[in-house]
VEXDREN-2710 file (C-alpha; in Angstrom, 1 decimal):
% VEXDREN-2710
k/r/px/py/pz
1/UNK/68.5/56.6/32.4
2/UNK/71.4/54.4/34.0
3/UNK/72.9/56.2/37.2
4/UNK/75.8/58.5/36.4
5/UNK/79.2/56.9/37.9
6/UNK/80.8/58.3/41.1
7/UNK/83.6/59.0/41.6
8/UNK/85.1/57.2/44.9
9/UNK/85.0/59.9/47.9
10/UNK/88.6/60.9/49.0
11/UNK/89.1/60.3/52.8
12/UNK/89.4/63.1/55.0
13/UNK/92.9/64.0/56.1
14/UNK/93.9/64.4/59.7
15/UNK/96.8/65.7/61.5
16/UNK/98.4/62.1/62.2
17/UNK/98.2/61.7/58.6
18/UNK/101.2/64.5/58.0
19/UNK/104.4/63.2/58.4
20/UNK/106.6/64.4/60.4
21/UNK/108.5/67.4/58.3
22/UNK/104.9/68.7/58.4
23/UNK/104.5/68.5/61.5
24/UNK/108.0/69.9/62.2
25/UNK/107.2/72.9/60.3
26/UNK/103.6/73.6/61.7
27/UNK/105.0/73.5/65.3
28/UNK/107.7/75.7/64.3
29/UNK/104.8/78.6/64.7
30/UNK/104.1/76.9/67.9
31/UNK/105.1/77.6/71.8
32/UNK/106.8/75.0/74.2
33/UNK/103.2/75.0/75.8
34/UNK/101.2/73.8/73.0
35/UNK/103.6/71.4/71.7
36/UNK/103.1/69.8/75.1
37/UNK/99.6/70.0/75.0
38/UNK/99.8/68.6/70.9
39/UNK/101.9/65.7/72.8
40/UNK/99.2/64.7/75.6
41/UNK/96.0/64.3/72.9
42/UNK/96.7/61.0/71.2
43/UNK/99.9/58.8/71.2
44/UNK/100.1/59.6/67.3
45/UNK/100.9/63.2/68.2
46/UNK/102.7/62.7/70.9
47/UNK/105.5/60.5/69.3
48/UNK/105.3/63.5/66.3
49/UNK/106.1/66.2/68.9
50/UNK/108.6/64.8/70.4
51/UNK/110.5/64.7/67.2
52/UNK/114.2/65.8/67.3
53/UNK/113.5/68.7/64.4
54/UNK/110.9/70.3/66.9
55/UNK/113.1/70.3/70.0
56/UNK/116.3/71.2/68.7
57/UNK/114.5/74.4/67.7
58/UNK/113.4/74.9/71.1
59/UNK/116.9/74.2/72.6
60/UNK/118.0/76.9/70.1
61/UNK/115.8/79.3/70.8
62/UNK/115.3/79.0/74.6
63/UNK/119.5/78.7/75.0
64/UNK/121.0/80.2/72.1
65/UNK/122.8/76.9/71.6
66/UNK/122.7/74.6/69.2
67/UNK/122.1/71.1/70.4
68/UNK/125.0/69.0/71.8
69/UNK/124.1/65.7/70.5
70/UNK/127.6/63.9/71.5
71/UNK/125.6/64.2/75.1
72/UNK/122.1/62.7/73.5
73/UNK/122.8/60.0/75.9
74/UNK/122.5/61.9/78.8
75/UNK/118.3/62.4/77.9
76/UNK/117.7/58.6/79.0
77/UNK/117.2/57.7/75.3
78/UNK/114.6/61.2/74.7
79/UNK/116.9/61.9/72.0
80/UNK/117.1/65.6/71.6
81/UNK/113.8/66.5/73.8
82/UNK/115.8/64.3/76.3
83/UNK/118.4/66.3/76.3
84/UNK/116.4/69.4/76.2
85/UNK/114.7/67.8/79.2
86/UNK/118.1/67.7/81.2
87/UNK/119.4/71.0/80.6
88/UNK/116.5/72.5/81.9
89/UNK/116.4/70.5/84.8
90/UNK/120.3/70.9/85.5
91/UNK/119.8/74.8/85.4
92/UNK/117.3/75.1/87.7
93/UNK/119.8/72.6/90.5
94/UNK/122.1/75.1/89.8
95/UNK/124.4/72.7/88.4
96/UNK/127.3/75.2/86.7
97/UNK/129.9/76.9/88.0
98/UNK/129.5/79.9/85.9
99/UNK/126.4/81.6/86.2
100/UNK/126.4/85.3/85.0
101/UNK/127.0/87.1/88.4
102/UNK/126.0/91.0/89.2
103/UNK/127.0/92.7/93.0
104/UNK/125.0/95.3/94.3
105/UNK/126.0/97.6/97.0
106/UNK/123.7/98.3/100.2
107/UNK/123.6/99.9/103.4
108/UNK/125.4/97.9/106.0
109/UNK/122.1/96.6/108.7
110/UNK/119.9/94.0/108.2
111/UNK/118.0/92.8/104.9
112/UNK/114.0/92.6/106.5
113/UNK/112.5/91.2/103.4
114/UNK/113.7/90.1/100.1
115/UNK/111.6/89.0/96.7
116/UNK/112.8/88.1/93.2
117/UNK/110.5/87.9/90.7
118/UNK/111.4/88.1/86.8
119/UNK/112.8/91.3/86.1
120/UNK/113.2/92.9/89.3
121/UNK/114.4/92.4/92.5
122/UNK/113.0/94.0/95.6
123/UNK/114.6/94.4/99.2
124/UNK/113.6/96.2/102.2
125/UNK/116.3/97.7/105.3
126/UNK/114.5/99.4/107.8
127/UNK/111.8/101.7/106.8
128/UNK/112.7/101.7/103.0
129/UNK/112.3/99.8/100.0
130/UNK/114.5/99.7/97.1
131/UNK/113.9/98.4/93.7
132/UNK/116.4/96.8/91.1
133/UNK/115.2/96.5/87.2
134/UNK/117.6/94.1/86.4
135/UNK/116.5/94.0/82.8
136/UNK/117.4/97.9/82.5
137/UNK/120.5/97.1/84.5
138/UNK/121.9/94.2/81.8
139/UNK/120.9/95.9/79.1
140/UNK/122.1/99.3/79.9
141/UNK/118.8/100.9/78.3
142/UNK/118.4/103.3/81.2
143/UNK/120.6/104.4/83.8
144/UNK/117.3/105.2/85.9
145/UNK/117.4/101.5/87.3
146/UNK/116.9/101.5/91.0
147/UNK/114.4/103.2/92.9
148/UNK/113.7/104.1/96.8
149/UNK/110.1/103.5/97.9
150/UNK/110.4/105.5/101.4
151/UNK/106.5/106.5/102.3
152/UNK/107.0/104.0/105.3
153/UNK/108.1/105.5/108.7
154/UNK/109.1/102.2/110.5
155/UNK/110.9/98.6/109.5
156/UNK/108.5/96.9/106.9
157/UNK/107.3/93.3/108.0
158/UNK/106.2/91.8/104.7
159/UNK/106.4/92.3/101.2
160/UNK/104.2/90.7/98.7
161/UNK/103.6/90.7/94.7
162/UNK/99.6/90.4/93.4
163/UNK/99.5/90.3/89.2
164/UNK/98.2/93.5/88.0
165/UNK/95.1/92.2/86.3
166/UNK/94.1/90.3/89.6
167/UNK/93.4/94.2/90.9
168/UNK/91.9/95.9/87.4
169/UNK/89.5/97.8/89.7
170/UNK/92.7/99.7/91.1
171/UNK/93.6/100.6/88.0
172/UNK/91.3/101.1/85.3
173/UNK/91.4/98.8/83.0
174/UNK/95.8/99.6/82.5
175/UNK/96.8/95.9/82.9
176/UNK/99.1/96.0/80.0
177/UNK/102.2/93.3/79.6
178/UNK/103.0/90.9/83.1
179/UNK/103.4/93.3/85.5
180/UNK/102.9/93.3/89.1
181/UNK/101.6/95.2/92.2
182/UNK/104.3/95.5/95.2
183/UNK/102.3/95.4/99.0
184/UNK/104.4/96.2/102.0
185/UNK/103.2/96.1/105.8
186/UNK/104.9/97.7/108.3
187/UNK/105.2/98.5/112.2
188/UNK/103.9/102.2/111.4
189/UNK/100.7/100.5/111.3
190/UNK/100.1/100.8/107.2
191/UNK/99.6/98.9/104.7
192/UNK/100.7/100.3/100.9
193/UNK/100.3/99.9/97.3
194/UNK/103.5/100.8/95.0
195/UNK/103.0/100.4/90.7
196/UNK/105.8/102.1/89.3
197/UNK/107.8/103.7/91.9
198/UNK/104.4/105.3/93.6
199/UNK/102.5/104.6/96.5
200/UNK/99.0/104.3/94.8
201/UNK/97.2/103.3/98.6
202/UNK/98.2/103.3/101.8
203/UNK/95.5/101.3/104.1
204/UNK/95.1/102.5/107.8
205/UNK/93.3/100.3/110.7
206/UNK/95.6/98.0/112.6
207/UNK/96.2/99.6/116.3
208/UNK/99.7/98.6/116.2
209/UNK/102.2/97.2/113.9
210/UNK/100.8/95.0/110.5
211/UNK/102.8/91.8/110.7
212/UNK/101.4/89.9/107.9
213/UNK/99.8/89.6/104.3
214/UNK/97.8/87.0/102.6
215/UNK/100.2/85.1/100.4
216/UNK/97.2/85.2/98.0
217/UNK/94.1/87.8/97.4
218/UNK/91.0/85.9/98.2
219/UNK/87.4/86.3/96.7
220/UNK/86.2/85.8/92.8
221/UNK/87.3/88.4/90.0
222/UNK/86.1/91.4/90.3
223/UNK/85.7/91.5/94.4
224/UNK/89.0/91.0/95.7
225/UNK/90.2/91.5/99.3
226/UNK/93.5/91.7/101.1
227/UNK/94.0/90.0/104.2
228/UNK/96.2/91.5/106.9
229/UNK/97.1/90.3/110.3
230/UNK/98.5/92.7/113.7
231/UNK/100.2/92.7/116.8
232/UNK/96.4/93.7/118.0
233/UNK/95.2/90.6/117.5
234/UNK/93.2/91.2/114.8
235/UNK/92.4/90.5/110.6
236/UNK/91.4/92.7/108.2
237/UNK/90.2/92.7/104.8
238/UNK/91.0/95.4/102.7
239/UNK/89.1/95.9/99.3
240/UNK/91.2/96.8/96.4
241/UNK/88.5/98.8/94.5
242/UNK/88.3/101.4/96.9
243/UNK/88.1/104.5/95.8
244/UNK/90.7/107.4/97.6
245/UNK/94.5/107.8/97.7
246/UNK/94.3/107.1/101.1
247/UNK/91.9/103.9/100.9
248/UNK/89.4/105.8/103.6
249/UNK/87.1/103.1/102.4
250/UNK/89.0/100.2/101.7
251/UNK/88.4/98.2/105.5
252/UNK/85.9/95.3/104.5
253/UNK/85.6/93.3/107.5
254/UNK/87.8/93.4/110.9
255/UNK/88.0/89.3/112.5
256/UNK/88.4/89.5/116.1
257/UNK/89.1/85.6/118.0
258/UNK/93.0/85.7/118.4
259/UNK/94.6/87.2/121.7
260/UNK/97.9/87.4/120.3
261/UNK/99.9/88.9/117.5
262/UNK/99.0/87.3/114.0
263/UNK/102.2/86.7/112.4
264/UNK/101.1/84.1/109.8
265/UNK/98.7/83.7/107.2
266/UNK/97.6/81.7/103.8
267/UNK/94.9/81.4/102.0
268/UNK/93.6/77.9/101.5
269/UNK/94.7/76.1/98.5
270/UNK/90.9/74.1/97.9
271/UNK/88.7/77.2/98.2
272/UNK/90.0/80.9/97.7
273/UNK/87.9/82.3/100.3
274/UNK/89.2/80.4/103.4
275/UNK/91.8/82.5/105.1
276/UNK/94.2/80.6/107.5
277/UNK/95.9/82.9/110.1
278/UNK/98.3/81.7/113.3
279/UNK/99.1/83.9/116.8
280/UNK/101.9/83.8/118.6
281/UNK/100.5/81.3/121.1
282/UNK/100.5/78.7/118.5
283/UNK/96.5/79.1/118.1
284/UNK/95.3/78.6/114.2
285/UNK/92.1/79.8/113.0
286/UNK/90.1/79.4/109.8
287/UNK/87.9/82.0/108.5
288/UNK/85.2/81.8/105.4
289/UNK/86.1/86.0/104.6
290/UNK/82.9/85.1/102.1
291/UNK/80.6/86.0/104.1
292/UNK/82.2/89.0/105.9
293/UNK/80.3/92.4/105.8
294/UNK/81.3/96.1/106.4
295/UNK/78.4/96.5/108.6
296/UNK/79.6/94.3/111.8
297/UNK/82.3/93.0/113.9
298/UNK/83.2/89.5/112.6
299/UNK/83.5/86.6/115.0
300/UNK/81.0/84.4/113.2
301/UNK/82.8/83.8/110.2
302/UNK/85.5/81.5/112.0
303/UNK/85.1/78.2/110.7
304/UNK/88.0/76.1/112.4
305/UNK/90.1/76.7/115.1
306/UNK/92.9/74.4/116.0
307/UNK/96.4/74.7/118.2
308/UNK/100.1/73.6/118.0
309/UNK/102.7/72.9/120.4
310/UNK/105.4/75.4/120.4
311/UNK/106.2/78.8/118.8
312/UNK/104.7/78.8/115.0
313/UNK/107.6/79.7/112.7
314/UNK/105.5/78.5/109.2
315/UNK/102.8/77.0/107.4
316/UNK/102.1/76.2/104.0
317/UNK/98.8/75.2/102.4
318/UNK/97.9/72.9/99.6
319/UNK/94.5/71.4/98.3
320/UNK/92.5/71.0/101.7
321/UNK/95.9/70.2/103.9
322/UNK/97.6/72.7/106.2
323/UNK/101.4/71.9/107.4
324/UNK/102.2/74.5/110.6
325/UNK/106.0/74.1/111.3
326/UNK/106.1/74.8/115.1
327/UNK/108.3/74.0/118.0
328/UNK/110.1/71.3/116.9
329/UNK/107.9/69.7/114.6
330/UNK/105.7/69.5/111.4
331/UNK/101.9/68.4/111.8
332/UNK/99.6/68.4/109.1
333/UNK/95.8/69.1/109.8
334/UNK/92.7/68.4/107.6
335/UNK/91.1/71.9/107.0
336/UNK/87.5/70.7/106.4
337/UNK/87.4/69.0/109.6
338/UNK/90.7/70.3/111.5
339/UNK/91.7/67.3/112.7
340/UNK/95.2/66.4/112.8
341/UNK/96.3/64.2/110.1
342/UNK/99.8/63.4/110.7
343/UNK/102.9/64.6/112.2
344/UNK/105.0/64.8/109.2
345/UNK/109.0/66.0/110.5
346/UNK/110.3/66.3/114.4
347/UNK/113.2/68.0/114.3
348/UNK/115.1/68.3/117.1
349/UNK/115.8/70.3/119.7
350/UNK/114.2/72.6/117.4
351/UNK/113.2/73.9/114.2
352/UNK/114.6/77.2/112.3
353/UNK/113.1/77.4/109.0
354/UNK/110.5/75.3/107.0
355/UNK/109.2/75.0/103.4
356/UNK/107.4/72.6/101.5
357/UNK/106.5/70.7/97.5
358/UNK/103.2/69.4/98.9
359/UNK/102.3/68.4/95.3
360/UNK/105.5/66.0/95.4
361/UNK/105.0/65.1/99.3
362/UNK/108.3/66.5/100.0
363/UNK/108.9/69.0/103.1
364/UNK/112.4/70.3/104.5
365/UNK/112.9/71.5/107.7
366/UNK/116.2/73.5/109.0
367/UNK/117.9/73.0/112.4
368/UNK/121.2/73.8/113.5
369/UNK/124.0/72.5/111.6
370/UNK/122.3/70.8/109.1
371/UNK/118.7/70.4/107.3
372/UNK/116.5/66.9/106.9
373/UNK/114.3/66.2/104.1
374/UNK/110.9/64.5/104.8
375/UNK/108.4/62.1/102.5
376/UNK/105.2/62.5/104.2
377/UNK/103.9/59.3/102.9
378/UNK/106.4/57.3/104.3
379/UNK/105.6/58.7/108.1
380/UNK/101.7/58.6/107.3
381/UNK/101.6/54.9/109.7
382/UNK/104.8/56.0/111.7
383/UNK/104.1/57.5/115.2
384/UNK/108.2/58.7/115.0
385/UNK/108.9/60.3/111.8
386/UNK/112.3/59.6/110.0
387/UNK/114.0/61.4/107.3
388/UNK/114.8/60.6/103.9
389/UNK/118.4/62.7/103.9
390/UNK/119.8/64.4/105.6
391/UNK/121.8/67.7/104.5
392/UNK/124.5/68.2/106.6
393/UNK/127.6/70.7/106.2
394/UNK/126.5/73.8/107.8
395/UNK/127.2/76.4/110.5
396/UNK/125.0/77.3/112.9
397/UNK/121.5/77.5/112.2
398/UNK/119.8/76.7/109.1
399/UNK/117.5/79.8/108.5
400/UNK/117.0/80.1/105.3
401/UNK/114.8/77.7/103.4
402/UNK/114.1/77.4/99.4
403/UNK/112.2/74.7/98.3
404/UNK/111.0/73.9/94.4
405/UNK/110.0/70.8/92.2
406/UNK/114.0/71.1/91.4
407/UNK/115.9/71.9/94.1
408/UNK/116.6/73.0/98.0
409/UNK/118.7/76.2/98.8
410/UNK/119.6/76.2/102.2
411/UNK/121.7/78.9/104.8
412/UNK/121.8/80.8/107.4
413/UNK/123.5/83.8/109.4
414/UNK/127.0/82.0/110.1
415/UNK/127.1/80.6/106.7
416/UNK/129.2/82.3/103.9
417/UNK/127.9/79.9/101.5
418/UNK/124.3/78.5/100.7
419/UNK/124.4/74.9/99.5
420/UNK/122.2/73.5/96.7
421/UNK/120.7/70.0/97.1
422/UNK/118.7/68.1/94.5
423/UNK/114.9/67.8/96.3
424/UNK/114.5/63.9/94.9
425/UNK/117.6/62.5/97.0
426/UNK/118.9/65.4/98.8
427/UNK/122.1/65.1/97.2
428/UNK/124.3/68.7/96.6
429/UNK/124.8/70.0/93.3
430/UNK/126.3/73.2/94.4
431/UNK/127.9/75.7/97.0
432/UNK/127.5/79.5/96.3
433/UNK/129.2/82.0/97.9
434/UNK/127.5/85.0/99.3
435/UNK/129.5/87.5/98.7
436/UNK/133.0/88.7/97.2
437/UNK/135.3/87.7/99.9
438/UNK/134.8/84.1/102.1
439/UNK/135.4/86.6/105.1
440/UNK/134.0/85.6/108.8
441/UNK/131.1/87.0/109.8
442/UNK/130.0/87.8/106.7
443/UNK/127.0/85.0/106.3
444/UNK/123.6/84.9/104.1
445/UNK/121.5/87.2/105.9
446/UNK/118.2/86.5/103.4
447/UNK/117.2/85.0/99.9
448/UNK/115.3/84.6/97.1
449/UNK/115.0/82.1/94.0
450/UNK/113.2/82.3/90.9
451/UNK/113.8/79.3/88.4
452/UNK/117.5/79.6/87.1
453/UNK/117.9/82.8/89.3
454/UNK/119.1/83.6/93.0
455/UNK/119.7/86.7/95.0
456/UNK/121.6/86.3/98.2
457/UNK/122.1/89.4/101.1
458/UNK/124.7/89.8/103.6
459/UNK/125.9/92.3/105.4
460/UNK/128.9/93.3/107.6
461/UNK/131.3/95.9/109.0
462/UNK/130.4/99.1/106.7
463/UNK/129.2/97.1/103.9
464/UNK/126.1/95.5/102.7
465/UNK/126.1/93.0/99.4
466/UNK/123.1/91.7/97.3
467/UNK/124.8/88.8/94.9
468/UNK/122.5/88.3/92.2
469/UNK/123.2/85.2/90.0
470/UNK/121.5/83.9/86.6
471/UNK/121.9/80.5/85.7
472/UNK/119.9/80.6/82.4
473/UNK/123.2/80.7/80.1
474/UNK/125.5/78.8/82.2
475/UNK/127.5/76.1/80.2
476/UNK/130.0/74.7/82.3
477/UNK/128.7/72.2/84.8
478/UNK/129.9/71.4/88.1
479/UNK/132.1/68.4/88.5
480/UNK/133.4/67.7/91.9
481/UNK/132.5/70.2/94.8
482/UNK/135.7/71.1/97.5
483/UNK/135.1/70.1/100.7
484/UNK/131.5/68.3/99.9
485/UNK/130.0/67.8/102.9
486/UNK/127.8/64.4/103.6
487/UNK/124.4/63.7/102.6
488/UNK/122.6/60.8/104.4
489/UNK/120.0/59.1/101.9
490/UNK/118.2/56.6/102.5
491/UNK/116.2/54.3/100.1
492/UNK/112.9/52.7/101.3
493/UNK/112.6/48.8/101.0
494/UNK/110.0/47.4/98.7
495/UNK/108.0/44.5/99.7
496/UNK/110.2/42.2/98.3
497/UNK/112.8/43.0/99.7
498/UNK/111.3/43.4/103.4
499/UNK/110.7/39.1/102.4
500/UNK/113.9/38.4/102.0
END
């Protein structure tokens, strides 16, 4: 019997086989996420999402605009992903002059601590804490929008924010939406928990004032501690599963090693249970809080101990480095080995604020009367650091330090505005003023950024001022600032042109 014919078999069809209206309409059930991953598989897919039809949905969506393509140009040739590309960047340099602007009204004293994240906005004046939903504020869906958290009985030193599924064993399993857990120290010698307005723990050991909290919660899921440093001298872990309003049970471990106050600490950025902490007499330990007990005093678990010259005013990990700001310099240690690496800024005659992109090499320090922008490659062989800018225009001291992929944000107490700088070349994009009035006297006292979003404090005579501004909608960008003061840039030499 002679074979029966077949039939050729149809090829399979891929996803680079759609053109791209298909893939247009696929990614339009798609987030900004995936369509970057989609773009970062195979070059087919990335020149598919980065199709005009995909992103001028996003810019729709994410802007409620529609796409201005008389400005295509501006993307570098990205057509509308370009453009997309730019806006996003421009918002986050603060590069409009009209952001949506809200003023809220405080006691007139000191701003201690200030945090922005999302939604709300947290501040803390004395003893208290008060809490702004700005989303029920805008929206006018309550009028039960700011809250007093006032357990404490003396000035809170630090104020933190933990994810509420990072601490499920505080709270049974209620992790619902993005929400987040508020910690506050303070010089009554406490340590609380706030979710929702309420004090959920209040932590007791430190014999004398809590100075500091771990910028991160260290340990695995599941066993999480808090770190918190004292004026005794002393670090303690505090685990979050404890059972007891009062967290009788909550003290882990107790580190004894420092003689003075420990006013800074960070967890390491290369291994989540190596806890950094920094006395007042510029001494820095590292502890492995891994293999701390309840059942002993811990000395053992220091791993690395190291010193810097001056008063410590900052530090900032990332991977295995460690930059201390202190004195009147930046130095860089190894944390597997502490060993100093480098001394990446010296800032003269001193510094007065620090902060750090470690993941684009980038550092800024504050001085008085201006701040300087540092590459830390370019000083790795130089035994006298120079800047790359520097950012002059201000009065007095620079205090106040923001620093992101994006942008700097610097300011201080005899400043009535903060300036915005671009953190590639150091060049301003914007001057904000802190309040309603340009009146002496009335400088930034604190502030905090969050992506599009900034909240600046002052205070003076009978009055106090939080300026919250939102950059997110802004359309109208910033041509030529008055009075613009000076930034010194330089632009390293390449090889070629050392030759010549």
């Amino acid at each position: 019997m002679a074979e029966q014919s077949r039939s050729p078999a149809t090829p399979a069809t891929t996803i680079t086989d759609l053109n791209e209206d298909c893939i247009a309409h696929c990614a339009g059930h798609l987030s900004l996420g995936d369509v970057c991953n989609m773009a970062m598989t195979s070059s087919a897919l990335k020149r598919l999402a980065y199709s005009d039809s995909i992103w001028q949905r996003f810019f729709r969506e994410h802007w409620h605009l529609e796409l201005p393509w008389h400005s295509s140009g501006n993307g570098g040739g990205g057509g509308a992903r370009g453009v997309y590309m730019v806006r996003h960047a421009a918002l986050r340099q603060f590069k409009f002059v009209d952001p949506f602007v809200l003023d809220f009204d405080a006691h007139a004293k000191p701003f201690d601590q200030l945090l922005l994240h999302k939604n709300h906005l947290f501040y803390s004046q004395g003893s208290r804490v008060e809490v702004i939903d700005l989303d029920g504020c805008l929206k006018r869906t309550t009028t039960d929008f700011f809250h007093s958290l006032c357990y404490h009985k003396a000035r809170i030193t630090c104020m933190r924010l933990f994810p509420l599924n990072e601490m499920t064993s505080v709270f049974r399993g209620d992790t619902q939406g993005e929400q987040n857990v508020l910690v506050t120290s303070s010089c009554d010698h406490s340590i609380r928990l706030w979710w929702k307005g309420s004090s959920l723990r209040c932590f007791r050991g430190h014999n004398g004032p809590v100075l500091s909290l771990s910028n991160k919660l260290l340990g695995e899921d599941g066993s999480k501690v808090l770190a918190s440093g004292g004026e005794d001298g002393t670090v303690r872990l505090w685990s979050l599963g404890s059972s007891g309003k009062r967290g009788q049970r909550a003290l882990k471990a107790t580190f004894y090693g420092h003689e003075k106050p420990v006013n800074l600490m960070s967890v390491a950025g290369h291994k989540t249970s190596l806890l950094v902490t920094i006395s007042r007499d510029s001494k820095v330990r590292v502890w492995d809080t891994g293999t701390a007990t309840s059942s002993a005093v811990r000395t053992s678990c220091c791993v690395g101990m190291a010193s810097v010259p001056g008063t410590p005013l900052n530090m900032k990990c990332h991977e295995s480095l460690l930059y201390v700001a202190a004195g009147s310099s930046v130095a860089a240690f190894d944390l597997r080995t502490m060993q100093k690496v480098i001394t990446a800024a010296v800032h003269q005659p001193k510094l007065c604020s620090f902060d750090a992109v470690p993941s684009k090499y980038l550092i800024c320090t504050g001085g008085n009367g201006r701040a300087m922008l540092w590459d830390v490659r370019r000083n790795q062989e130089s035994l006298k650091p120079e800047p790359i800018a520097e950012l002059d225009g201000h009065c007095g001291q620079v205090t106040l330090l923001h620093m992101d992929p994006y942008k700097i944000v610097t300011g201080g107490p005899d400043n009535a505005y903060v300036n915005v700088w671009e953190v590639d070349t150091g060049v301003q994009t914007n001057s904000l003023l802190c309040s309603s009035t340009d009146d002496a006297g009335s400088g930034c006292d604190a502030m905090a950024v969050d992506g599009c979003r900034i909240t600046t404090a002052s205070y003076y005579e009978d009055l106090g001022v939080l300026r919250f501004r939102d950059f997110n909608h802004a359309t109208n960008p910033v041509t030529k600032l008055e009075n613009e003061p000076s930034s010194k840039f330089w632009i390293s030499m390449s090889d070629d042109d050392r030759d010549d």
